[in-house]
C-alpha positions in Angstrom: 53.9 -9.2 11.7 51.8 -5.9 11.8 52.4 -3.4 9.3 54.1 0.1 10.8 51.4 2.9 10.4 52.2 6.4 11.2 52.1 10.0 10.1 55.6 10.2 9.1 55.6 7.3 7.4 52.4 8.7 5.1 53.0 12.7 4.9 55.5 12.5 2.1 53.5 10.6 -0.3 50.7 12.9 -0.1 49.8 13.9 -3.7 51.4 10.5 -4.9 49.3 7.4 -6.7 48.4 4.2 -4.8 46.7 1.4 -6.7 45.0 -1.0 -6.3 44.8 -4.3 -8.1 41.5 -6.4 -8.8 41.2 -9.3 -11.6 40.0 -7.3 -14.2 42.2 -4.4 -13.8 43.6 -1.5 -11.6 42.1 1.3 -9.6 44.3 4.7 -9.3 44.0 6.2 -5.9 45.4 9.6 -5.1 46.8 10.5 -1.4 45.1 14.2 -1.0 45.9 14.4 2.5 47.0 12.7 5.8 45.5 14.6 8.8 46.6 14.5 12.5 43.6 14.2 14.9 42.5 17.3 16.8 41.1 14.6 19.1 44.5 12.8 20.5 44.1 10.4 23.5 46.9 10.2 25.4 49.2 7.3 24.4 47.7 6.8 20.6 48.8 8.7 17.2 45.1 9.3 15.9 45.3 10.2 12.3 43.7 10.1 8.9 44.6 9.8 5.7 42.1 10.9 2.3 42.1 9.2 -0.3 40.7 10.0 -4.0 40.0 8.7 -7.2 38.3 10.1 -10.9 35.6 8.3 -12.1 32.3 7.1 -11.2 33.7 3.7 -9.7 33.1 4.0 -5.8 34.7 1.4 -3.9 32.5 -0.1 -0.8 33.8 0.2 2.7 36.5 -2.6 3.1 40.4 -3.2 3.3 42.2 -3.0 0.0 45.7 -3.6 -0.5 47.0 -0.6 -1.9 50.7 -0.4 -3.6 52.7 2.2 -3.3 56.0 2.8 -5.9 58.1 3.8 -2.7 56.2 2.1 0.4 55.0 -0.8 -1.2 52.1 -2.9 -0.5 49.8 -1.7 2.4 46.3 -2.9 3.5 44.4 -0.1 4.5 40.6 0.1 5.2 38.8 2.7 3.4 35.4 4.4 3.9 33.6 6.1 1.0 33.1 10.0 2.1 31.6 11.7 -0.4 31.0 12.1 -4.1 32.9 15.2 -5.3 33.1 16.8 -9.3 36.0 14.4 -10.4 35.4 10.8 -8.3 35.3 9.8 -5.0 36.7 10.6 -1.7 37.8 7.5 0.6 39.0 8.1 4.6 40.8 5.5 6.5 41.4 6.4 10.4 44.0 5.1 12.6 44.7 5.2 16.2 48.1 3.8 16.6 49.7 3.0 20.0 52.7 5.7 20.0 
């Protein structure tokens, strides 16, 4: 069964940690901020939500399961953005049938 995906469901865990586990440890990913498409087509929620962590790790472009304290476990696909002073910045889009 598909996981539900939608703004609401994402806007109040902004500033919260998701993390992701790999066999040798744990990466730390902070929601910075879920963004609503300027760009809606009619029928589809088209949002985004940014993703960040501190460090030099930078994770490649691929679907992670990231766990949540309150939402739980949620594969998302991530894209690496940009390199900023603390980490790296992570997007995943969705365009989800409303």
């Amino acid at each position: 069964m598909p996981q539900v995906c939608s703004v609401e469901l994402f806007q109040p865990h902004e500033n919260s940690t998701f993390t992701i586990t790999f066999e040798d440890g744990t990466l730390d990913l902070n929601l910075d901020k879920v963004e609503i498409s300027p760009n809606q087509m009619e029928g589809y929620e088209s949002f985004s939500l940014y993703f960040s962590n501190e460090g030099k790790i930078c994770l490649p472009q691929a679907t992670y399961s990231l766990e949540h304290p309150v939402m739980g476990k949620r594969d998302i696909f991530l894209v690496p953005i940009r390199e900023n002073e603390k980490g790296f910045v992570y997007q995943a889009v969705f365009n989800v049938l409303a």
